[in-house]
Backbone as CSV, one residue per row, in Angstrom:
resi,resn,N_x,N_y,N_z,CA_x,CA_y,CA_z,C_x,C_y,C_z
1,UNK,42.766,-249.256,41.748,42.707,-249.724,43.120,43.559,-250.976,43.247
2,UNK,44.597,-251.122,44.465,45.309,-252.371,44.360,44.673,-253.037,45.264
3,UNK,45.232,-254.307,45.039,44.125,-255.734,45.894,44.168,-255.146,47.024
4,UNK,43.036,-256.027,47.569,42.753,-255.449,49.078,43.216,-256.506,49.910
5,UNK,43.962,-255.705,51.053,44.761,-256.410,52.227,43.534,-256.881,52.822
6,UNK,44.205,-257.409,54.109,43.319,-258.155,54.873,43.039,-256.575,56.555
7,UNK,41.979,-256.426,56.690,41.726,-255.011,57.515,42.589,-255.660,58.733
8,UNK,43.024,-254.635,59.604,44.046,-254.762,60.945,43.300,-254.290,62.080
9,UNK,43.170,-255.423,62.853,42.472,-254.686,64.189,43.546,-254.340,64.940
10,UNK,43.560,-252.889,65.494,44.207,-252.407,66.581,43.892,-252.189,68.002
11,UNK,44.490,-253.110,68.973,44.205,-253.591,70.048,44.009,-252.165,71.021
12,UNK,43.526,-251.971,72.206,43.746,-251.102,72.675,44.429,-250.404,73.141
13,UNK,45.036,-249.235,73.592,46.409,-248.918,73.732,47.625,-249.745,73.458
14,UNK,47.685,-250.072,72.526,49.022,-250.768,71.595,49.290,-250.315,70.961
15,UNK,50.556,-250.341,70.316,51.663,-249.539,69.502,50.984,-250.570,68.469
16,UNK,51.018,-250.030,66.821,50.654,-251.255,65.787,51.882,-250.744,64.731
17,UNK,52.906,-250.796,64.427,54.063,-251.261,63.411,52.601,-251.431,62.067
18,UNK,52.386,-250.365,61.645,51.788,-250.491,60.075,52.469,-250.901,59.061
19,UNK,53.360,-251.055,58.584,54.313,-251.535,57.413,54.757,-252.827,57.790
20,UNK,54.720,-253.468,58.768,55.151,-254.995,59.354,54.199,-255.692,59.580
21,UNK,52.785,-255.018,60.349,51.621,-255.680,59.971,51.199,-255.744,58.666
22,UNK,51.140,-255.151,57.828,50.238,-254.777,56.180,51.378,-255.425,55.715
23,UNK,52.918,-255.414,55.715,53.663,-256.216,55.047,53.815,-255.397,53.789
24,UNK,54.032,-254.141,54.122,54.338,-253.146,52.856,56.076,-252.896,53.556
25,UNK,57.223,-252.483,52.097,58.308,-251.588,52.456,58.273,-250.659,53.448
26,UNK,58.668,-250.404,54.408,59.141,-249.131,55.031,59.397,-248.244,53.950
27,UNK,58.565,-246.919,53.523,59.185,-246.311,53.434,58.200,-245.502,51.933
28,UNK,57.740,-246.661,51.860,56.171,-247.003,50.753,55.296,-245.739,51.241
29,UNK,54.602,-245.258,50.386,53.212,-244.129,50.725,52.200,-245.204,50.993
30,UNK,51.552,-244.990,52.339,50.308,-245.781,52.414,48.966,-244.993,52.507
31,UNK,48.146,-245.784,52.568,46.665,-244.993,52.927,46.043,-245.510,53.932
32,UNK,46.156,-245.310,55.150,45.284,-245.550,56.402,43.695,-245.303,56.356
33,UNK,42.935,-246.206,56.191,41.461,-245.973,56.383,40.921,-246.573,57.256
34,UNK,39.667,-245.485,58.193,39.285,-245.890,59.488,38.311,-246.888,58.973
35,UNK,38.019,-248.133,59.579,36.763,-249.071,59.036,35.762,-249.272,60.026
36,UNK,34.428,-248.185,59.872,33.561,-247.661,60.934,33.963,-247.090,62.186
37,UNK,33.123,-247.396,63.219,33.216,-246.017,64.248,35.273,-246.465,64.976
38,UNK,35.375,-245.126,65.526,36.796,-245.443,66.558,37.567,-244.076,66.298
39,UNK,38.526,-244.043,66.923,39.599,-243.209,66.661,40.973,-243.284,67.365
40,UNK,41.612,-242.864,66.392,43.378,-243.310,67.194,44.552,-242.030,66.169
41,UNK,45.733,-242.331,66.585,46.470,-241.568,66.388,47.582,-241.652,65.493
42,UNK,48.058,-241.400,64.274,48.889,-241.775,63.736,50.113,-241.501,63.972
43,UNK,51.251,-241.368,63.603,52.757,-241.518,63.635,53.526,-241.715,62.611
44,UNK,54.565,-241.093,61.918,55.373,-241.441,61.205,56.585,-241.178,61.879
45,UNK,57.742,-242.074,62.156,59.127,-242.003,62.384,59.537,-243.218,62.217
46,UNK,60.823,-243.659,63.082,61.652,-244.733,62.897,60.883,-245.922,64.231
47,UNK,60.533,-245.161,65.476,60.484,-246.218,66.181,58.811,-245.332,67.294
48,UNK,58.248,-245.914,67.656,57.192,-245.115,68.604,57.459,-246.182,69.956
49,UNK,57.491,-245.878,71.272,57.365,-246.619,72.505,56.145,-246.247,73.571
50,UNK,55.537,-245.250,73.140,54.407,-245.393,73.959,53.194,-244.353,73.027
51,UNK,52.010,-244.228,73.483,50.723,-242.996,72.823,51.918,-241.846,72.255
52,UNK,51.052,-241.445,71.549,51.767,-240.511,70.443,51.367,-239.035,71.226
53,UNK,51.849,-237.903,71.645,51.390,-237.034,72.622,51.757,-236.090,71.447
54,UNK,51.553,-234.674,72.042,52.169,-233.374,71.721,53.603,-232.904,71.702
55,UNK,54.329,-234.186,72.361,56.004,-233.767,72.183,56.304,-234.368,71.031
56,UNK,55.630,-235.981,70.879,55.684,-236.371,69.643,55.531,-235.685,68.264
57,UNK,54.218,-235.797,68.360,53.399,-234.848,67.089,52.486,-236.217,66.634
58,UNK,51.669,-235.872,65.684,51.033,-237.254,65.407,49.863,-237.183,64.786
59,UNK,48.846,-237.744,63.815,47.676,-237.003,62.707,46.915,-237.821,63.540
60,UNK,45.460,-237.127,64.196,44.649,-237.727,64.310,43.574,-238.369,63.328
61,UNK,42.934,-239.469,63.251,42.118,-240.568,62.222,40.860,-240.684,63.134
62,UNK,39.690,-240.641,62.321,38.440,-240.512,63.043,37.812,-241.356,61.992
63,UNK,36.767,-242.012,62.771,35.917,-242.882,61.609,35.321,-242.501,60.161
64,UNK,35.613,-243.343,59.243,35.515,-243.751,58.348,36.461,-242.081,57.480
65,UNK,37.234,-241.969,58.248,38.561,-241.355,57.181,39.837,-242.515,56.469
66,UNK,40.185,-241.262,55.938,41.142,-241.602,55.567,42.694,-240.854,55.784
67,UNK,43.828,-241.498,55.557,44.637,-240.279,56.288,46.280,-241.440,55.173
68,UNK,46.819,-240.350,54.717,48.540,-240.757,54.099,49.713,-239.982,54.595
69,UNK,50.375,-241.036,54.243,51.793,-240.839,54.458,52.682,-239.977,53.527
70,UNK,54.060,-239.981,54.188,54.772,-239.185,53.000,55.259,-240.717,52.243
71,UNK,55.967,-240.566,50.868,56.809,-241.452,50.591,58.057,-241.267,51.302
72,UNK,58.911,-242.335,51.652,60.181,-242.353,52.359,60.359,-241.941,53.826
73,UNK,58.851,-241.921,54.560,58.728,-242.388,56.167,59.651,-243.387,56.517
74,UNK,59.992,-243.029,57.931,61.089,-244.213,58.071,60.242,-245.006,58.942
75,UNK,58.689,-245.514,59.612,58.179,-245.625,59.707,56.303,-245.414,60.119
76,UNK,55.420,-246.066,60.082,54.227,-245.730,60.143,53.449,-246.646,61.295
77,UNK,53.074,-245.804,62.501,52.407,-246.489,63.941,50.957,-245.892,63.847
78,UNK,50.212,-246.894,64.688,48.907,-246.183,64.866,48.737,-246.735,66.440
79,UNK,48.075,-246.013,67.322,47.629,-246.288,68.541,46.402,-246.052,68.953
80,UNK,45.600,-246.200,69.447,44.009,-246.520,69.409,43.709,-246.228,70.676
81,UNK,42.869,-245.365,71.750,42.671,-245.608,73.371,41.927,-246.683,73.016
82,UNK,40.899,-246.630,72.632,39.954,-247.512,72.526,40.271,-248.920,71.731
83,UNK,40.997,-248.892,70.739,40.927,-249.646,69.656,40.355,-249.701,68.598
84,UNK,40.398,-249.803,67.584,39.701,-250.029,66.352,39.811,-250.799,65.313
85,UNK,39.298,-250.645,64.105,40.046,-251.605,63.110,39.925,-250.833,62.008
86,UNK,41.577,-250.607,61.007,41.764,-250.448,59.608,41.827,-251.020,58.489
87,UNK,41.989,-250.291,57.505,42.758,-251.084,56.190,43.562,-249.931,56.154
88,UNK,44.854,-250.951,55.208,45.980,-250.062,54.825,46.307,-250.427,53.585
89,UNK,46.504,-249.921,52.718,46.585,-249.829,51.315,48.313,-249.157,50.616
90,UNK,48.536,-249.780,49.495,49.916,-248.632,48.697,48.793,-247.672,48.445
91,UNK,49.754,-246.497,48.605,48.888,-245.091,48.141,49.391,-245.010,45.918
C-alpha cells in the first residue's frame, strides 16, 4: 500500500483535474475510491468542459467503490451532481 494522500472533496457539479489535484503524473494508473455515501462520474481524456454525458462516455463510481484507470490516460476528471469526497491513490 503506498502512503496515503490527503482525500479530495469534490465540489458540486465541478470538473475535478484528478492528477493535478492528487499531484500524480498524467498518465500514472490511479485508483479512485468513493469515501462513504455519493456518486459521480469518471472520465479519462486530455481535457473535460462540462458533466460527462453519453456522447462523452464515462465510468460511473458509487459509494464506497472503487474504480482504475488505464496506464498512459492522457487525463483523469471526476464530476459529482451532488458532490462527494475521494481518495486517489498510484494503482
Amino acid at each position: 500500500m503506498a502512503n496515503t494522500r490527503p482525500n479530495i472533496i469534490v465540489p458540486a457539479a465541478t470538473i475535478v483535474d484528478l492528477y493535478a489535484t492528487a499531484v500524480i503524473t498524467v498518465g500514472v494508473q490511479i485508483v479512485v475510491k468513493m469515501i462513504g455515501e455519493g456518486n459521480a462520474k469518471l472520465y479519462s481524456g486530455a481535457t473535460l468542459t462540462g458533466e460527462p454525458d453519453d456522447s462523452t462516455g464515462f465510468y460511473p463510481i458509487y459509494e464506497r467503490e472503487s474504480k482504475s484507470n488505464d496506464a498512459g490516460d492522457l487525463g483523469a476528471f471526476i464530476w459529482s451532481h451532488h458532490g462527494c469526497t475521494i481518495n486517489v491513490e498510484v494503482a
